[in-house]
N, C-alpha and C positions, 0 to 999 in steps of 0.2 A: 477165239477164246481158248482153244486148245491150246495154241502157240504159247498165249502167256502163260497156261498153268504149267505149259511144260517147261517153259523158261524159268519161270517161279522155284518150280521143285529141281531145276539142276543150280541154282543158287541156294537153296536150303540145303542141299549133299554137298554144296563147295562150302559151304559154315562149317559144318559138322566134319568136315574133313580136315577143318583149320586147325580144329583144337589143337593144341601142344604141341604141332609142326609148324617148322619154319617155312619162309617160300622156296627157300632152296632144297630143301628133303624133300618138299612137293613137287619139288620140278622135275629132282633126280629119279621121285619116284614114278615120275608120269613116261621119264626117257625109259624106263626100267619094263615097263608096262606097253609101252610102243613096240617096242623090239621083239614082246611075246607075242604081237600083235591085239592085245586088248585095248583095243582103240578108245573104246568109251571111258572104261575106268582111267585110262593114260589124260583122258581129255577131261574128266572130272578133278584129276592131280592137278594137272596145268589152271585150271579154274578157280581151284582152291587157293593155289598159289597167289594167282591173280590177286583175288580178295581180299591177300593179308598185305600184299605192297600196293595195293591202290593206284594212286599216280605215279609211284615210283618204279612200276614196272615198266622192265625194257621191251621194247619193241618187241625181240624174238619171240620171248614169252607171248604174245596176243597171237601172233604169226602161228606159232606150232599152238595154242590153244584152238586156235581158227583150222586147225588143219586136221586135230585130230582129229574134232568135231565131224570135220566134214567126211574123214574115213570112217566113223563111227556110224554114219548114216542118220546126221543130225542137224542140216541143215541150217535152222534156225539158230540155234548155237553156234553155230561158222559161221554166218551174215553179222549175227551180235559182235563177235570179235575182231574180223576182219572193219566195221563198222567202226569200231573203236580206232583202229589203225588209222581208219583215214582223218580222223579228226589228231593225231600225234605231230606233234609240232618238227620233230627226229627222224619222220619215214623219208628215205631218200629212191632215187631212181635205182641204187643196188636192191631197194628192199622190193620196188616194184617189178623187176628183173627177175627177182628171185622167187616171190609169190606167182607169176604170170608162170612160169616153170617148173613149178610142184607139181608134181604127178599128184601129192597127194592132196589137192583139190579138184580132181577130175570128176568126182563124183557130186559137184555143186557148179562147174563151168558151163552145161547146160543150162543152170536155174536161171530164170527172168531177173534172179538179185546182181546175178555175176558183174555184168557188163557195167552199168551204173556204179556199183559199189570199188570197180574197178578205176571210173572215169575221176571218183572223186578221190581214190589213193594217189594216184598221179598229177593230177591237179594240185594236192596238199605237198606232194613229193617236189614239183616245181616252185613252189612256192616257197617254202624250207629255207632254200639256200641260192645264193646269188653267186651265180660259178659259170664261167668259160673254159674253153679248152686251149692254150698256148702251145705253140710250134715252139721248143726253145733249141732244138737243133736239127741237123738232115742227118744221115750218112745212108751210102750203101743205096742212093736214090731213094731213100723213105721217113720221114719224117719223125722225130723225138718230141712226144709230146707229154704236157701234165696239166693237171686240172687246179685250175686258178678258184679259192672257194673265201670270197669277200666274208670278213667278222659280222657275227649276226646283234653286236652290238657297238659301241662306240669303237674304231680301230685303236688299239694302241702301239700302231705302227710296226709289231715286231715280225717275221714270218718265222712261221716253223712248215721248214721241208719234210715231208712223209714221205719214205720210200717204199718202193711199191715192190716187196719181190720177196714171195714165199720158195725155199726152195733156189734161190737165183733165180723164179721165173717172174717176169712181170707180165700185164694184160692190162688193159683196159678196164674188163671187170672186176678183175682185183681193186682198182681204183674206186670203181662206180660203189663196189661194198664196204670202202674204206669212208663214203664218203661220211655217213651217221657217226662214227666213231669220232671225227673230226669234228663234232660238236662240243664238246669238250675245250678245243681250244676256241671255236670260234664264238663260241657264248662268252670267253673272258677277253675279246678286244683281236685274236691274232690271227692272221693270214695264213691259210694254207695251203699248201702246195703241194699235191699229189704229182709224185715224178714217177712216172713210166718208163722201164729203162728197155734200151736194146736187152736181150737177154736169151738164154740157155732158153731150149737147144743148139741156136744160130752162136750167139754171143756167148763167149767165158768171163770170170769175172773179173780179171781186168779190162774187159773191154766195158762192163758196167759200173765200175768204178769212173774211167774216163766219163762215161757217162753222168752220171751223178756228180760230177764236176763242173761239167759244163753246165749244167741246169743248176747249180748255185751260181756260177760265172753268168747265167742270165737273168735271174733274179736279181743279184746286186747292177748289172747292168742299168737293167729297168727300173730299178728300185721308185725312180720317181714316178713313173706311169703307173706302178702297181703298188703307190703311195705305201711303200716300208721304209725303215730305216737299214741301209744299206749294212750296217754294223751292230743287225739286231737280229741277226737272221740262228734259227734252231734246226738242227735235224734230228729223226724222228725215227723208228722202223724194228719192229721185230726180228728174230731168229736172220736168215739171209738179209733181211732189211734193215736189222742191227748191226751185224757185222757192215755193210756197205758204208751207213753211217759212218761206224766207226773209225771206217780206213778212211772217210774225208774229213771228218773233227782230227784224226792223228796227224792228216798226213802235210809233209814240209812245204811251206809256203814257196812257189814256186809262179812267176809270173814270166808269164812270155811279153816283154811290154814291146814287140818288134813283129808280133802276127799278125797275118792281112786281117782275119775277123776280130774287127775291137771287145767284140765280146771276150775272147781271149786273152785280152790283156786284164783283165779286171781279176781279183783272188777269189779263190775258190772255198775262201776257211770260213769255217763257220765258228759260232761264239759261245754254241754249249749243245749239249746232246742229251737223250736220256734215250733209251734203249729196253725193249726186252730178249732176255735169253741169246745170247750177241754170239755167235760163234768167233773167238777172239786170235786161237796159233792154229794155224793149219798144220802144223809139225810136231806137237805135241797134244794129241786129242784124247781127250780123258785121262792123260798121263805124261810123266818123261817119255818121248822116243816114239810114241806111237802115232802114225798118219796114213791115210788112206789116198794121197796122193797121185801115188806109181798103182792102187789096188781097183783095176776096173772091174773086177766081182762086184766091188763094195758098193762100189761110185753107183756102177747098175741098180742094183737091187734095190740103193736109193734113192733113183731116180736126178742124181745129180750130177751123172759122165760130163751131159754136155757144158755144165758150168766151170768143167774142169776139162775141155779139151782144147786147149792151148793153141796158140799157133802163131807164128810167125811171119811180116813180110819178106817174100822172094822176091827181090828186082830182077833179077836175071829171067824165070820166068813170070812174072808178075801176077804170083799168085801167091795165097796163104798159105803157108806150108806147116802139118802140124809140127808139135814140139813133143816127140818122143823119146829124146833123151828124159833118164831119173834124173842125174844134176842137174838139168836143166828145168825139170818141172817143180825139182823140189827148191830151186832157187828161186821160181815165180810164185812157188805157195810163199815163201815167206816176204815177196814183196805186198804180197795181199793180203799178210796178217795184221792186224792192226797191233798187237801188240808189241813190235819189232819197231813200231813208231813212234811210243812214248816218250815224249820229253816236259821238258818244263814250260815249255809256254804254250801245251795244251791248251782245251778249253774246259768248263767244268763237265764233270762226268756224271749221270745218272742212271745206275743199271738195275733192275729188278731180276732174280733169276730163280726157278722154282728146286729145291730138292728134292723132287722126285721127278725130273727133266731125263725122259730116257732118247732125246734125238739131239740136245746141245747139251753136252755133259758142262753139272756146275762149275768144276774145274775151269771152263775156260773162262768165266766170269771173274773167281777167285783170284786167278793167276795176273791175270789183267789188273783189276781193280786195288792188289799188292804191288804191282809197278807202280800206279797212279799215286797210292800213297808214297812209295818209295821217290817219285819227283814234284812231290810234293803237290799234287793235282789236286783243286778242289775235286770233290766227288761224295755220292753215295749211293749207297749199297745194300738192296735189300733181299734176305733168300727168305724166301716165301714158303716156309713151312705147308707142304704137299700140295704144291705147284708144281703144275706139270707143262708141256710146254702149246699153254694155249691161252690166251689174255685175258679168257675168265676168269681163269685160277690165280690172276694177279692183282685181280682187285681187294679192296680197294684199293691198292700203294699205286696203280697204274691211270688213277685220278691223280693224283699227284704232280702228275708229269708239267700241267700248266703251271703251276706254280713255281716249278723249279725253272724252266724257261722266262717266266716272271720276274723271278730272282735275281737270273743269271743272264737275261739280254739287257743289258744295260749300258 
């Protein structure tokens, strides 16, 4: 009886907290409240929030309401939300990955609720989405692989490729927390394809780009096994994962129709892109003239040297040899800049980019998207007044994106 009056009266302080706030001042106000460590009050924001978007609350939201809860030393409050989670038709194996690894529910992973409440998150999480994992290439003796995730309603045959690399880093998990997000397209008909690339530290990003080639080149391959239309295919991918994008919608049609692997002979182009926050000239960043290329200060500090340590085959001693010439590095930035590739028989463009972006300045977006008009590319274009660069702050326009794929795989 205690349980419910207490559940009762933290629903009548999530009412009263509703008044004349939205869910997002609540939200912000509950992260604001976290940080000071006032777990309860932070967890009473998140609750209030909850209240006023109903069903239309996203997953996280329940997740850190669940969480705060349980740092607050409330139990019953935590099993309530969490409880909600497993009935979410959207909770994926990234979200159960990520809940099982919160510290901050270690103080209810003891409780006789955990385990159970647990078995049926993952249950609901399998259930979600009808997805395999394909091998679509080897190298280096290790396998390239991406997460095949079937439309959760009628197909409408198209695929959109998601690339998978924050940073130029890709992972598996990165995938597995991409996979909710990709509800989106898969509730209006289209196939997705979480592509996993070789990548930094190992890999630089030409060697990710080759990548991300050939993982189109096996999708249209297969196209019939993995029931698409081979000339309806999208790609997909933020900051590092917009630029990769980019360079395979830019770059020149180029078929090897003479390769031992017939996968190889197949074209790597895709039929329209939409993007967020795209890192677009490597050789003018933020500006005329200015690159961080030759600057391994920079590269370090932002943790992206090894995206950028280059290197070269030696036949003589058959090994990589890096590439530490400046003309020489600064000639591979600009084969990896996507906007050195624009031409006219592009595909269409869709880029979102925030103005207040302090890690992929607007600029590169701008400059890009003036070409695109300049050859006449279909394309659009929207700067997201105090977008920063992270794909909450780009909603709604970054709903948008199936429809422009809709549009434009045709």
């Amino acid at each position: 009886m205690r349980k419910i009056q207490f559940l009762i009266s933290i629903l009548v302080v999530a009412v009263q907290l509703s008044y004349s706030q939205t869910a997002e001042s609540l939200y912000k106000k509950g992260d604001s409240l976290y940080k000071l460590k006032d777990y309860k009050n932070s967890a009473m924001a998140y609750s209030a929030g909850i209240k006023i978007q109903g069903k239309a609350t996203d997953e996280n939201n329940y997740w850190r309401a669940a969480s705060r809860w349980a740092l607050a030393k409330v139990p019953d409050s935590s099993f309530y939300f969490l409880d909600l989670l497993s009935k979410s038709s959207n909770i994926s194996q990234g979200d159960v990955n990520g809940i099982e690894g919160d510290k901050d529910f270690n103080s209810v992973k003891l409780d006789s609720r955990w385990t159970p409440v647990m078995e049926k998150i993952i249950t609901k999480a399998k259930a979600n989405y009808k997805m395999d994992e394909l091998i679509y290439g080897r190298k280096d003796g290790v396998a390239l692989t991406m997460l095949h995730i079937k439309p959760r309603v009628k197909s409408n045959n198209k695929a959109i490729v998601w690339v998978i690399a924050g940073s130029w880093f890709s992972s598996y998990q990165q995938a597995e927390r991409t996979i909710r997000p990709s509800a989106m397209f898969l509730d209006k008909g289209f196939t997705v394809f979480l592509v996993i690339l070789g990548s930094q530290p190992r890999y630089a990003i030409p060697d990710e780009i080759e990548d991300l080639k050939r993982a189109v080149r096996y999708i249209r391959y297969n196209s019939k096994k993995l029931e698409i239309n081979p000339l309806q295919i999208g790609i997909t991918g933020g900051s590092a994962g917009g630029h990769l994008s980019l360079a395979v919608a830019m770059a020149d049609e180029k078929i090897d129709s003479l390769a031992q692997d017939p996968i190889n002979r197949v074209s790597s182009r895709v039929q329209a892109a939409a993007v967020l926050y795209p890192p677009t000239d490597c050789l003018n960043w933020g500006g005329a003239g200015f690159n961080f290329i030759n600057n391994k200060t920079l590269q370090l500090a932002n943790s992206i040297y090894g995206a950028l340590d280059f290197t070269k085959w030696n036949e003589l001693t058959a090994t990589y040899d890096h590439v530490t010439d400046s003309s020489a590095r600064i000639k591979i930035a600009k084969e990896m800049s996507p906007i050195y590739y624009v031409s006219p028989d592009d595909p269409p463009i869709f880029i979102i980019h925030g103005d207040a972006d302090k890690v992929v300045p607007l600029q590169q977006s701008e400059s890009f998207v003036a070409l695109l008009k300049k050859e006449g590319i279909q394309n659009k274009f929207v700067i997201k007044k105090g977008g920063v660069h992270n794909p909450a702050t780009m909603m709604p326009e970054f709903l948008d994106f199936p429809d422009w794929f809709d549009r434009y795989l045709k």
